[in-house]
MARBA-3410 file (N, C-alpha, C, O; in Angstrom, 1 decimal):
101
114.0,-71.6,177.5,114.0,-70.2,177.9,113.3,-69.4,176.8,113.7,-69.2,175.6 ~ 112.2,-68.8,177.4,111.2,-68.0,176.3,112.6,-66.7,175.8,113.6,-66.6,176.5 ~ 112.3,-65.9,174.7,112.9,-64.6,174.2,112.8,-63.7,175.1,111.8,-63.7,175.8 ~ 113.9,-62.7,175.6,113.9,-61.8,176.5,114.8,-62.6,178.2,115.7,-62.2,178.9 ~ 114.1,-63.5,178.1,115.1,-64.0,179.1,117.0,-64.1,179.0,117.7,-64.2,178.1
117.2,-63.9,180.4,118.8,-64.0,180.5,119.2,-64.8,181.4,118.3,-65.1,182.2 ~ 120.6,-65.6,181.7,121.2,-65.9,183.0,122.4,-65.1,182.6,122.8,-64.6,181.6 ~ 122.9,-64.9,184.0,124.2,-64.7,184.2,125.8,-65.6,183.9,126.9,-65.1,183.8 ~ 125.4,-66.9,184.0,126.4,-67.7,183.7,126.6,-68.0,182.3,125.4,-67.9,182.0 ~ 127.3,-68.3,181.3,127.5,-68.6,180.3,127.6,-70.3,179.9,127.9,-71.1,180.8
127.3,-70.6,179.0,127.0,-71.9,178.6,128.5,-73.2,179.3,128.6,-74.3,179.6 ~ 129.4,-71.8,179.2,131.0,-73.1,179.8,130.8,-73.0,181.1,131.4,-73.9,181.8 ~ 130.0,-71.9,181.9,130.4,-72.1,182.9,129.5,-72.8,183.8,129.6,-73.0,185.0 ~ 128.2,-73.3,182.7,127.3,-74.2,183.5,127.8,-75.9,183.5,127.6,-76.9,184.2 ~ 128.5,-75.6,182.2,129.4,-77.3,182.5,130.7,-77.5,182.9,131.5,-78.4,182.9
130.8,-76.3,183.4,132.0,-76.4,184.4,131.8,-76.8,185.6,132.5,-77.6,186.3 ~ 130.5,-76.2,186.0,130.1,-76.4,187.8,129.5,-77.3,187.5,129.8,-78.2,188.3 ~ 128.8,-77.8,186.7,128.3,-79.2,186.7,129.1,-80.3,186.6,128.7,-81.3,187.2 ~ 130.4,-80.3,185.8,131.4,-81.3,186.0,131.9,-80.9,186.9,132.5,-82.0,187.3 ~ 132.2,-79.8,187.9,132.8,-79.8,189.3,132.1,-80.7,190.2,132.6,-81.5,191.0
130.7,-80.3,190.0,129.7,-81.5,190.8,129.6,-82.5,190.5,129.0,-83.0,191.5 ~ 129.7,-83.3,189.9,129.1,-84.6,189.3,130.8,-84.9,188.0,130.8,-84.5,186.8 ~ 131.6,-85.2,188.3,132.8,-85.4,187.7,132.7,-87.0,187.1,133.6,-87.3,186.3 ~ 131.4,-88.0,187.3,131.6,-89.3,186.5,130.4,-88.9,185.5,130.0,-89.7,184.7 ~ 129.8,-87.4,185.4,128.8,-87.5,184.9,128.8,-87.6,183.0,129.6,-87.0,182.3
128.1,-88.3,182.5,128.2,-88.9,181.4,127.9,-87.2,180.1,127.2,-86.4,180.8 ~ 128.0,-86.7,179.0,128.0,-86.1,178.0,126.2,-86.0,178.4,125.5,-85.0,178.7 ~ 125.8,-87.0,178.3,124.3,-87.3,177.7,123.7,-86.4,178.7,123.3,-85.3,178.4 ~ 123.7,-86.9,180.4,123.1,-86.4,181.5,123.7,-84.8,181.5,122.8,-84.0,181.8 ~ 125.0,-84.3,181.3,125.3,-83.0,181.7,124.3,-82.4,180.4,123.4,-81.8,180.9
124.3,-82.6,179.0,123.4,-82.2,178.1,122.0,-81.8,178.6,121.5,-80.7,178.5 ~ 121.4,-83.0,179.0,120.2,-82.5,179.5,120.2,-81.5,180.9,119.6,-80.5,181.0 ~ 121.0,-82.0,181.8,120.9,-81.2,183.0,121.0,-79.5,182.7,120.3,-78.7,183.2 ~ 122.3,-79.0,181.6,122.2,-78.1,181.3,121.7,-77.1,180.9,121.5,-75.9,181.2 ~ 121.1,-78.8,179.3,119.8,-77.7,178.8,120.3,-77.3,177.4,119.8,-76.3,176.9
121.4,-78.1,176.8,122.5,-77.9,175.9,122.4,-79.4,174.8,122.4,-80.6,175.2 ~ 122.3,-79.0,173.8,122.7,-80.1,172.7,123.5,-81.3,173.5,123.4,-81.1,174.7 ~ 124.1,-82.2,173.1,125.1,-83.0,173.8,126.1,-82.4,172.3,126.1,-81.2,172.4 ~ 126.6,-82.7,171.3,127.3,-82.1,170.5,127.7,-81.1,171.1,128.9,-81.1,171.1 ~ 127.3,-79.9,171.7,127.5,-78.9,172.3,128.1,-78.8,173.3,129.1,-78.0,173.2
128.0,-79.5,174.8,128.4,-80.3,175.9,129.7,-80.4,175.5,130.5,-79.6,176.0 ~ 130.2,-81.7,174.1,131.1,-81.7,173.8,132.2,-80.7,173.7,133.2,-80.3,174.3 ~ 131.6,-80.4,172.7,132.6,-78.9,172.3,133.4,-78.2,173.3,134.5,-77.8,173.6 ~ 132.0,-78.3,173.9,132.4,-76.7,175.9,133.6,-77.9,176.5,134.7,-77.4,176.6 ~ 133.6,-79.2,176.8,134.3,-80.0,176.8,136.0,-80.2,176.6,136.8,-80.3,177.5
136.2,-80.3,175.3,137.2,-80.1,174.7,137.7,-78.8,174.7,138.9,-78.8,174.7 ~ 136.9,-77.6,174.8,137.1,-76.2,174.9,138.3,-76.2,176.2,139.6,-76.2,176.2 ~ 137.2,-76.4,177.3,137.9,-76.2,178.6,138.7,-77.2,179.0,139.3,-77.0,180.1 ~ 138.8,-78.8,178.1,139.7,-79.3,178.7,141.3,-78.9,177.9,142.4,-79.2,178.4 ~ 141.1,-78.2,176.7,142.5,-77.6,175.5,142.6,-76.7,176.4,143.8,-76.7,176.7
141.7,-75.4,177.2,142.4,-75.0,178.3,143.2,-74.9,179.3,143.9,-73.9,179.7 ~ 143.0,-75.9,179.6,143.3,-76.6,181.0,142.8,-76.4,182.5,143.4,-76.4,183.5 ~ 141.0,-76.1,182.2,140.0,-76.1,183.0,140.1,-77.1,183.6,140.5,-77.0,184.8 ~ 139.9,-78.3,183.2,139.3,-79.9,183.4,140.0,-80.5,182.5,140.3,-80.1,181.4 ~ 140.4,-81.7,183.3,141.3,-83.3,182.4,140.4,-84.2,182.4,139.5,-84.2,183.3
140.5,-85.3,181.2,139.5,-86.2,181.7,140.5,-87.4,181.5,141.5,-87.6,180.9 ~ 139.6,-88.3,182.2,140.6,-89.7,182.1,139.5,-91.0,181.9,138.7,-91.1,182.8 ~ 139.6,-91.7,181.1,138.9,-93.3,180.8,139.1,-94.1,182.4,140.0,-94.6,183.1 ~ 137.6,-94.0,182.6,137.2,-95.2,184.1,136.6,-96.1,183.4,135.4,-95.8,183.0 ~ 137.0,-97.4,183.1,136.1,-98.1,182.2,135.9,-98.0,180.9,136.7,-98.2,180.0
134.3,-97.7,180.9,133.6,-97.1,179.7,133.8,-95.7,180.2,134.9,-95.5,179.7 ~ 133.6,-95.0,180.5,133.4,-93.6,181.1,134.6,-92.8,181.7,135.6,-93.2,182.3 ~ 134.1,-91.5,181.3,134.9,-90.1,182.1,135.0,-90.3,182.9,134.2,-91.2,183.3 ~ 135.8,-89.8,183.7,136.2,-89.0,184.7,136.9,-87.9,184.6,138.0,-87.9,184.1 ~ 136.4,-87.1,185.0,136.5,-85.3,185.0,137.2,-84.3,186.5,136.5,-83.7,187.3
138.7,-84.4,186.4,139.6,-83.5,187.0,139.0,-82.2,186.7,138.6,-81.9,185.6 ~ 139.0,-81.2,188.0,138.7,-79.4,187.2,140.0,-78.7,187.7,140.4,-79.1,188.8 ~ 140.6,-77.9,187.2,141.7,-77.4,188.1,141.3,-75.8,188.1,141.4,-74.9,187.2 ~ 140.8,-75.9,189.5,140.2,-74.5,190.2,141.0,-73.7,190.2,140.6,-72.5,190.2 ~ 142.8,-73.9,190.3,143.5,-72.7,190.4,143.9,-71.7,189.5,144.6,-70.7,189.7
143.4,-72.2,187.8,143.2,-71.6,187.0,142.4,-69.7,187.1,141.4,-69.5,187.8 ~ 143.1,-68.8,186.6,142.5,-68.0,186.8,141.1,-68.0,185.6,140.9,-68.7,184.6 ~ 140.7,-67.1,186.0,139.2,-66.7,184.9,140.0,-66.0,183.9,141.0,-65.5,184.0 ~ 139.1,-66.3,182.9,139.1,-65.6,181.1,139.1,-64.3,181.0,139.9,-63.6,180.3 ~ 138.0,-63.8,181.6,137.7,-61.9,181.4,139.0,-61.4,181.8,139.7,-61.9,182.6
139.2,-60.2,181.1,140.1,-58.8,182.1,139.6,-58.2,183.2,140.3,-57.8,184.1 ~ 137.9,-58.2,183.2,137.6,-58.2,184.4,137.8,-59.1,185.5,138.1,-58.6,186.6 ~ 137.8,-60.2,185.2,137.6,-61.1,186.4,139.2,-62.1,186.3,139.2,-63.3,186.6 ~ 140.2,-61.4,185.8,141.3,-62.0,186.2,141.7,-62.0,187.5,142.5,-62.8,187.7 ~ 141.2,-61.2,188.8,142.1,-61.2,189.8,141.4,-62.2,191.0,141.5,-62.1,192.2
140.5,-63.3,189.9,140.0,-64.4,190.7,140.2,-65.8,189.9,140.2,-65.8,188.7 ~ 140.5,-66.8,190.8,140.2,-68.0,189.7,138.9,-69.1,189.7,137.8,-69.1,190.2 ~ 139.5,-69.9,189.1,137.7,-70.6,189.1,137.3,-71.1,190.0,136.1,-71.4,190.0 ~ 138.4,-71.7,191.3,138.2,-72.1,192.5,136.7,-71.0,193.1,135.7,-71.4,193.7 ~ 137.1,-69.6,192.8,136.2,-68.6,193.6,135.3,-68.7,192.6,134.3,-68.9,193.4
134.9,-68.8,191.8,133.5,-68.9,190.9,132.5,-70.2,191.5,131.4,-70.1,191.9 ~ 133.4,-71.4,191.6,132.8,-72.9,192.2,132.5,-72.2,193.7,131.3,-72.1,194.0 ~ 133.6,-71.7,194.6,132.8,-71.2,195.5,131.7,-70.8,195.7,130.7,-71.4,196.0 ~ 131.9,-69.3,195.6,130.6,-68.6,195.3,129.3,-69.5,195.0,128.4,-69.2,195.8 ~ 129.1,-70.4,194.2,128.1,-71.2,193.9,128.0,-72.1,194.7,127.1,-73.0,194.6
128.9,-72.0,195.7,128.5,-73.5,196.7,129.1,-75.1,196.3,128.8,-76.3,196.6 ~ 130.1,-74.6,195.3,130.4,-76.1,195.3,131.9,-76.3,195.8,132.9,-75.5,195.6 ~ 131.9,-77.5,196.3,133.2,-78.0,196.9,133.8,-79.0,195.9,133.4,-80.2,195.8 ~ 135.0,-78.2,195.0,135.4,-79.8,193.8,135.9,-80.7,194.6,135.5,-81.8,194.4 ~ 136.5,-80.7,195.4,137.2,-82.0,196.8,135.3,-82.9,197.0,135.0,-84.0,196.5
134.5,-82.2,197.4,133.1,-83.2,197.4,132.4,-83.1,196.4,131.7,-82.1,196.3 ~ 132.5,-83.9,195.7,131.5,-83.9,194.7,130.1,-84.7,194.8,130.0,-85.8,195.2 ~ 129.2,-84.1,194.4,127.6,-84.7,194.7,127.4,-85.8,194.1,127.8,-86.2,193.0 ~ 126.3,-86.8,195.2,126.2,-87.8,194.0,125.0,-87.7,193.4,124.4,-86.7,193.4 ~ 124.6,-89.0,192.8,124.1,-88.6,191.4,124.5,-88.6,190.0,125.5,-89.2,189.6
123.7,-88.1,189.2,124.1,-88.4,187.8,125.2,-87.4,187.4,125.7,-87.4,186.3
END
């Protein structure tokens, strides 16, 4: 993203909907998909899962990534929604998750 540019979403909340979508998805792939360090990935990670955004649980080798939508949002503004309505709004269904990476 050249200088001057903006998004509206913040860095947790692109790997939130991205682990809402893709819940086996590996550190490495959400990193790139993002657009984010993988060290970073992590962190947002641990962030939201010491929250209790998202649980993760050992499949194998690999995550698996619970999100729990009924959490409300962080802002004062945006307390009188939770993150179920944020995944909405974007079109994602955590019950179907996409496949793919």
């Amino acid at each position: 993203m050249s200088k001057g540019q903006w998004t509206f979403l913040s860095n947790h909340g692109r790997v939130f909907i991205y682990i809402a979508k893709h819940p086996k998805a590996t550190t490495e792939v959400i990193s790139r998909e993002v657009g984010l360090t993988q060290r970073g990935v992590q962190k947002i990670i641990a962030e939201l899962e010491g929250s209790g955004y998202i649980a993760r649980r050992k499949e194998g080798r690999r995550n698996l990534y619970t999100i729990h939508p009924e959490l409300p949002l962080r802002h004062r503004l945006e307390q009188g929604h939770v993150a179920g309505d944020l995944l909405a709004a974007l079109g994602c269904d955590p019950e179907k998750p996409v496949a793919g990476p």
